[in-house]
C-alpha positions as CSV (number, residue, x, y, z in Angstrom):
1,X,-10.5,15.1,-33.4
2,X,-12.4,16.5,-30.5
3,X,-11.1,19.2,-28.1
4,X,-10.8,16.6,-25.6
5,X,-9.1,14.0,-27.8
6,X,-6.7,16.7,-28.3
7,X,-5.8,17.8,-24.7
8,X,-5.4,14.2,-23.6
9,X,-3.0,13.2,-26.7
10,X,-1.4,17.1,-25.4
11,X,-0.6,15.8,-21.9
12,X,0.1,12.2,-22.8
13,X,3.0,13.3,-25.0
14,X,4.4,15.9,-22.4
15,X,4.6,13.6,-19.6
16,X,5.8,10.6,-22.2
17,X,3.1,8.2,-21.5
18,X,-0.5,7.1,-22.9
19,X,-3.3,8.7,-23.5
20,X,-4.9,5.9,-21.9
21,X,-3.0,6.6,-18.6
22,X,-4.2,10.4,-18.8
23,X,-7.4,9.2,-18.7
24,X,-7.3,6.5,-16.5
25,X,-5.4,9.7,-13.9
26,X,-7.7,12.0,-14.6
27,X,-10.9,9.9,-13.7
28,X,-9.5,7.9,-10.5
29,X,-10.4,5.0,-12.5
30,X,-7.7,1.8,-12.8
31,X,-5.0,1.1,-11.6
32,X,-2.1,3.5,-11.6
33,X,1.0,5.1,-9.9
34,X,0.4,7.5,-7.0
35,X,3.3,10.0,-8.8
36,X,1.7,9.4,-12.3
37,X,-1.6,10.6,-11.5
38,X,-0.5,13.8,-9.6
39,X,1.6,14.7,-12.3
40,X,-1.1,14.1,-15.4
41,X,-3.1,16.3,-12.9
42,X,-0.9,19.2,-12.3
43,X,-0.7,19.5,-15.8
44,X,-4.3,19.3,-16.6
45,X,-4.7,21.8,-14.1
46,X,-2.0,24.1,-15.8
47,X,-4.0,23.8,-18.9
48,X,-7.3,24.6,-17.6
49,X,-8.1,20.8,-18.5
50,X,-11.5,19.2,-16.8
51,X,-13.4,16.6,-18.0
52,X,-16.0,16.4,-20.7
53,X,-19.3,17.6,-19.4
54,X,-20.8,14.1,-20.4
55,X,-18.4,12.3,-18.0
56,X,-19.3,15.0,-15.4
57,X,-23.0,14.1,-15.6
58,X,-22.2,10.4,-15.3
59,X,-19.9,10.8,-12.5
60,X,-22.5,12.6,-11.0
61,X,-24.7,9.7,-10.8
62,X,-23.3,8.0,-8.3
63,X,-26.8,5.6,-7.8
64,X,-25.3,1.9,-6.8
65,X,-22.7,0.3,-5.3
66,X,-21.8,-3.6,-5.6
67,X,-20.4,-5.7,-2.2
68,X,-18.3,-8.8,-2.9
69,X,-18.0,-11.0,-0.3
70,X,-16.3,-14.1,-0.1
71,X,-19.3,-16.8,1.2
72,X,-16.7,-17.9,4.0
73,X,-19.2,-16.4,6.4
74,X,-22.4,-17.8,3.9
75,X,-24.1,-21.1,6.2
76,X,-25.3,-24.0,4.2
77,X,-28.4,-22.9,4.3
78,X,-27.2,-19.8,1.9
79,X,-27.6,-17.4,5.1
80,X,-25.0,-15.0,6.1
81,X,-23.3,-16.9,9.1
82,X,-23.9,-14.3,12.3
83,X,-20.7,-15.5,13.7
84,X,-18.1,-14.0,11.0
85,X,-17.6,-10.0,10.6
86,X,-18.5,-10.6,6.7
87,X,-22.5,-10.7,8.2
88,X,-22.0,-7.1,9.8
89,X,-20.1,-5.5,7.5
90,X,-22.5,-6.5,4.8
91,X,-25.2,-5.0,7.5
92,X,-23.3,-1.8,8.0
93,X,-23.0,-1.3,4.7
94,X,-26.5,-1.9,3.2
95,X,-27.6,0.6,6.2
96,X,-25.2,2.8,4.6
97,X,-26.3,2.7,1.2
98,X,-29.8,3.4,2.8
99,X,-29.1,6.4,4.3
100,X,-27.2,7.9,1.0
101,X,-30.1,6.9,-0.9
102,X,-27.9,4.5,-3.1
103,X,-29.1,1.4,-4.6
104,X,-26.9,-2.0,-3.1
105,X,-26.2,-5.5,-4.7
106,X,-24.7,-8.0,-2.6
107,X,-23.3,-10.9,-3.9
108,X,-20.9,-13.8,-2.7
109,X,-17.9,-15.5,-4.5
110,X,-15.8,-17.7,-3.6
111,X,-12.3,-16.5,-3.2
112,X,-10.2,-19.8,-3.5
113,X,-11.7,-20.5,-6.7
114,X,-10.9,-19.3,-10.4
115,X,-13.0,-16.1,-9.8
116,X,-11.9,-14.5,-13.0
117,X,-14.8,-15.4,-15.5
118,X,-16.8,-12.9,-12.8
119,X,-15.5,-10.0,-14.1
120,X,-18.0,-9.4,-16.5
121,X,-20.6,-9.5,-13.8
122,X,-19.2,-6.3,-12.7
123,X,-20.8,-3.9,-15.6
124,X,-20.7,0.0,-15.2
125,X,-23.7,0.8,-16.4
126,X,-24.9,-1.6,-13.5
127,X,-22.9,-0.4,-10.6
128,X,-20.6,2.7,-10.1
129,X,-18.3,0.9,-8.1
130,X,-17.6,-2.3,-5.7
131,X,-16.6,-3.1,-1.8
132,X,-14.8,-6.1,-1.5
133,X,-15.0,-7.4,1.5
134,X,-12.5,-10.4,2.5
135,X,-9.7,-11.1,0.6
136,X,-9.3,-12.0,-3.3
137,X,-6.7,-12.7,-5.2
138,X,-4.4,-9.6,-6.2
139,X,-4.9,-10.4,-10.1
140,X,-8.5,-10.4,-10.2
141,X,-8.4,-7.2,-7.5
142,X,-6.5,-5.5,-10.7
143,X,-8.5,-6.8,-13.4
144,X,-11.7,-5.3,-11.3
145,X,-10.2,-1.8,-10.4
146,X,-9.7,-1.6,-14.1
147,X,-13.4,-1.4,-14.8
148,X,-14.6,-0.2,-11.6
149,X,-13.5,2.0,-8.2
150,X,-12.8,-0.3,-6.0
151,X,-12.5,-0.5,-2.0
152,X,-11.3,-3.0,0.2
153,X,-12.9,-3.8,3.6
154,X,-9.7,-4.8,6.1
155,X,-7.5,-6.7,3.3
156,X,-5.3,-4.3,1.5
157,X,-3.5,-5.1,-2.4
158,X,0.2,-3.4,-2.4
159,X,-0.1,-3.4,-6.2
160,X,-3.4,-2.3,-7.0
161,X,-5.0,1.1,-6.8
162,X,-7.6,1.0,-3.8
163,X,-9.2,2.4,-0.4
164,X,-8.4,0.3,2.1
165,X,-11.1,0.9,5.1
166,X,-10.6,-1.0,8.5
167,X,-10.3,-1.3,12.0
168,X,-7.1,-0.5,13.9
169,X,-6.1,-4.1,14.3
170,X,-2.6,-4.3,16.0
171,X,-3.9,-0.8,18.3
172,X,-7.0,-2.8,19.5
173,X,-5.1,-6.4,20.4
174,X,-2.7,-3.6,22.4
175,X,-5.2,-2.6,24.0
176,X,-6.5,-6.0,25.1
177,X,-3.4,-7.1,26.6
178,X,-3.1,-3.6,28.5
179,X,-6.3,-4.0,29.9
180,X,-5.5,-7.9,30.9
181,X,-2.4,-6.0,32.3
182,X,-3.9,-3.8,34.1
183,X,-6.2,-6.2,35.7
184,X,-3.4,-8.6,36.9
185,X,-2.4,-10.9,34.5
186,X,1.6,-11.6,33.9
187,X,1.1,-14.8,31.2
188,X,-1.4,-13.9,28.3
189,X,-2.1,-16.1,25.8
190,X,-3.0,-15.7,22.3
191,X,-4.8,-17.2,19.5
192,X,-4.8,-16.8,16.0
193,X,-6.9,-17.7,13.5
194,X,-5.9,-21.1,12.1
195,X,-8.6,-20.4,9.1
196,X,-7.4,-17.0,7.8
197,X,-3.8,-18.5,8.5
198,X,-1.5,-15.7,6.8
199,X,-4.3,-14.8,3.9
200,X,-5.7,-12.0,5.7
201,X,-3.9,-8.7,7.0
202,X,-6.1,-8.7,10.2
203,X,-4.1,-12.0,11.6
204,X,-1.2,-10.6,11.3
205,X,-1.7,-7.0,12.2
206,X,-3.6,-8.4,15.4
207,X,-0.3,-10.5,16.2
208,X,1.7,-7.7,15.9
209,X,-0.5,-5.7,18.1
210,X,-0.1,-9.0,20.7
211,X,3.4,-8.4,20.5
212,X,3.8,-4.3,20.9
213,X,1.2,-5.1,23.8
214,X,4.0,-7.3,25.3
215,X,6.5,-5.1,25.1
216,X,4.4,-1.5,26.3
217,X,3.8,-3.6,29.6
218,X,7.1,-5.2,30.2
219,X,6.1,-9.0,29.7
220,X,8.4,-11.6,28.5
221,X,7.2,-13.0,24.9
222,X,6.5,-16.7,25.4
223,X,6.6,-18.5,22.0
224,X,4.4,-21.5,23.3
225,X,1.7,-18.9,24.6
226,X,0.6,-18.4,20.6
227,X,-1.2,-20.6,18.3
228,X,-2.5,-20.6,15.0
229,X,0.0,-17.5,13.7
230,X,2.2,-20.3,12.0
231,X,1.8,-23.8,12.1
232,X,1.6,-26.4,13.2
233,X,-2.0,-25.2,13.8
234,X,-4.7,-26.2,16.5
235,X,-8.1,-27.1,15.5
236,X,-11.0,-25.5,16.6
237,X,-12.0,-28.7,18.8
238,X,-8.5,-28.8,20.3
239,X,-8.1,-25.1,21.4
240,X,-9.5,-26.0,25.4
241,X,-7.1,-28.8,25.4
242,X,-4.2,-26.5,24.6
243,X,-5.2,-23.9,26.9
244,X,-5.1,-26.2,29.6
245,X,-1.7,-27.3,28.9
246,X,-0.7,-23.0,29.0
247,X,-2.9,-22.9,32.4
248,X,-0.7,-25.2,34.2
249,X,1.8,-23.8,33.0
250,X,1.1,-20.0,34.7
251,X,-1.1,-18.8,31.5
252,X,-4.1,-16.8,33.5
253,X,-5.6,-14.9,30.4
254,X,-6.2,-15.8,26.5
255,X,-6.4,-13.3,23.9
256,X,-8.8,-14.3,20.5
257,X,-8.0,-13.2,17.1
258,X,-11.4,-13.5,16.8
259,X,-14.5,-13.6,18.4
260,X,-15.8,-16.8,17.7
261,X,-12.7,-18.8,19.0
262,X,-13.4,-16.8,22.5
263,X,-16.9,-17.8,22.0
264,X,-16.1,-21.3,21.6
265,X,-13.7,-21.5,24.2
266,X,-15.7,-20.5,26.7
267,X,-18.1,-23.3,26.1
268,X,-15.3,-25.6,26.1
269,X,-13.2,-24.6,28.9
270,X,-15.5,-25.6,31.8
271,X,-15.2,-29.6,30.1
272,X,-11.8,-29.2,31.1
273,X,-12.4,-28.3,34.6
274,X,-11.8,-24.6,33.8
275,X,-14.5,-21.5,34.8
276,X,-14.3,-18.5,32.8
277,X,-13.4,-16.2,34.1
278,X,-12.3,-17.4,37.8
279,X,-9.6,-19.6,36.0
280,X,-9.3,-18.2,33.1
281,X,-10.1,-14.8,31.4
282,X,-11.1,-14.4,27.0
283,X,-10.7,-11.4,25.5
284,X,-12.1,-11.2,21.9
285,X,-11.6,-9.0,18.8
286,X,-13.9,-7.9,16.4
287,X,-17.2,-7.7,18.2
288,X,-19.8,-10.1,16.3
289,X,-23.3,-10.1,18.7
290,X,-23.4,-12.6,20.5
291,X,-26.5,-15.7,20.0
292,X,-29.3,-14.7,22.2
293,X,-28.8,-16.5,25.6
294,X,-25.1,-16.2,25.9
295,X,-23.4,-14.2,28.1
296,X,-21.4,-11.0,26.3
297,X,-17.7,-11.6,25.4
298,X,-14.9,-9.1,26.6
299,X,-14.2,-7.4,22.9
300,X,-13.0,-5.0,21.3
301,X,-15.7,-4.4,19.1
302,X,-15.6,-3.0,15.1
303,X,-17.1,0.2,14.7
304,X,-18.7,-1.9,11.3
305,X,-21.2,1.8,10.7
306,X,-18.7,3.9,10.3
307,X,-16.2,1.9,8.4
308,X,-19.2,1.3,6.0
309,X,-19.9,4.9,6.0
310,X,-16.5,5.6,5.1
311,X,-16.1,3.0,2.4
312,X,-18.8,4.2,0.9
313,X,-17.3,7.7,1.2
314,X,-14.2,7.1,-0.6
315,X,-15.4,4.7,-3.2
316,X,-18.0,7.9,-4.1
317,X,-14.6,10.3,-4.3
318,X,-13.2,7.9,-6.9
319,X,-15.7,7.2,-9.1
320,X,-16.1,11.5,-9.3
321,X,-12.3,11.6,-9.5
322,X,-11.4,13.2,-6.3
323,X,-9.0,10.5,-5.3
324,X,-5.5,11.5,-5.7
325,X,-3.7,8.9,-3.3
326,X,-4.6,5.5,-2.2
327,X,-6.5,5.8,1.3
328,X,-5.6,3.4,4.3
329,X,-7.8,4.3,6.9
330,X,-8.2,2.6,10.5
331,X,-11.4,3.3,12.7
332,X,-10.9,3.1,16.5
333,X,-12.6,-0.2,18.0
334,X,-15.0,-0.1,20.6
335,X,-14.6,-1.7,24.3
336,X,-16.9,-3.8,25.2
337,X,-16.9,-5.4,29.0
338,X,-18.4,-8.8,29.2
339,X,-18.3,-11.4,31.6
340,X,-15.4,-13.5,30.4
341,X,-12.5,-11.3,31.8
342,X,-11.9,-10.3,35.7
343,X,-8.4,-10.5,37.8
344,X,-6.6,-13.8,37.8
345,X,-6.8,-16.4,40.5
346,X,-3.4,-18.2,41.8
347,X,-2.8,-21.2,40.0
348,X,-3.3,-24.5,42.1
């Protein structure tokens, strides 16, 4: 039996657990408890425990880093779609990769679908570690952070031992309706997203920001003044229509869970007989350029470089086993000022 063999049986039976959990704590690999892992390191630290110098020189090599996304945001043409955050993120984080000289394989998967015969696609002598970016199931989340570190772009998995790396949500949509606020408006819409639905963490983080943004400026909540949080849900054609049902009835401002439904409104408002932003002002969230020859959206956008950055940051600090506690990290948005928002006009 090796020395090593010996000191991990030595900690496993003095903390009653496996020797497979001492590893597993000692190498930030898998998932495990938060407690666990500090205590199978205190004690490896009382013995003068480290790792082998073998696993040292492959933790070392930290050379390439897999992205999963789910190819919601892939066109039929098998291009990334320009319109969903999934395109920059993946942008951010192949620059990323760049600039720390890592190696980056990119590849899409459907995240309805029975993903788990992937798994052995994800190969550590391929890939030191994986971004997920959208939302997968829990199960196969576990499964994965078994073989690999793993760290989640926006969605976070209560069970499962991951980085979590995103914008700050519910502080940005606060900040939209503050800023509506402060320009005038008294009735503020907003607008979910009927696709994400309650699958994604950003939905409802961004409602809950709608709400605290509410409240902070002493404005009545108006349950018919929000779509698409629960159903029944609006379609995407069918979101001017209902905003010009809230117009009549005092609505002056719309808030966007996304930028894409604030894009698309604006290009069906005017078909109702509404201007943007005269009638009716759009704030967005999440910042996605705009197509060329389109006027710029009021946003708040993603700061999608240094997120990326940062994931790529942490998911370095567990594969080398410097990750004692699961990271949740929120990155300030930036303000954009487009051409969508201005003070409110008096309803006719």
């Amino acid at each position: 039996m090796g020395r090593s063999s010996a000191r991990l049986k030595e900690i496993a039976k003095a903390l009653n657990i496996s020797t497979g959990t001492v590893s597993r704590a000692l190498s930030g690999r898998g998932e495990i408890a938060t407690s666990t892992r500090e205590q199978v390191r205190e004690y490896a630290a009382r013995l003068n425990y480290t790792t082998p110098r073998g696993r040292a020189k492959r933790d070392s090599a930290f050379r390439r880093i897999s992205v999963s996304v789910g190819n919601r945001c892939v066109s039929a043409d098998g291009t990334l779609d320009p319109s969903f955050v999934g395109f920059h993120y993946v942008v951010a984080l192949e620059r990323a990769a760049s600039a720390a000289q890592l190696g980056v394989l990119v590849g899409f998967m459907d995240a309805e679908a029975d993903i788990s015969e992937r798994l052995p696609l994800f190969q550590s002598d391929e890939t030191q570690g994986v971004i997920l970016v959208y939302p997968y199931p829990e199960t196969f989340v576990r499964s994965l952070s078994r073989r690999l570190p793993v760290v989640s772009i926006e969605h976070t998995y209560p069970s499962v031992a991951t980085d979590t790396i995103g914008p700050a949500h519910a502080t940005d949509a606060m900040a939209a309706v503050q800023y509506l606020y402060e320009l005038g408006h008294r009735r503020i819409a907003y607008v979910g997203d009927e696709d994400a639905r309650g699958h994604r963490l950003t939905t409802g983080l961004r409602h809950c920001g709608y709400l605290s943004g509410l409240i902070r400026c002493g404005l009545p909540y108006q349950p018919n003044d929000v779509i698409n949080v629960l159903p029944p849900y609006v379609k995407k054609p069918d979101l001017a229509a209902w905003v010009k049902v809230r117009r009549k009835d005092g609505v002056t401002a719309v808030i966007t869970a996304i930028d894409r439904h604030g894009y698309l409104l604006w290009e069906q408002l005017p078909e109702h007989g509404i201007r943007v932003p005269e009638d009716m002002s759009i704030v967005g969230i999440g910042g996605i350029h705009r197509s060329a020859g389109k006027p710029q959206l009021t946003t708040w956008r993603c700061d999608y470089d240094t997120i990326a950055k940062i994931a790529i940051e942490a998911l370095k600090a567990r594969h080398e086993g410097r990750r004692s506690i699961d990271l949740y990290q929120e990155i300030s948005s930036v303000f954009v000022k487009g051409s969508s928002s201005g003070p409110p006009n008096e309803i006719a």
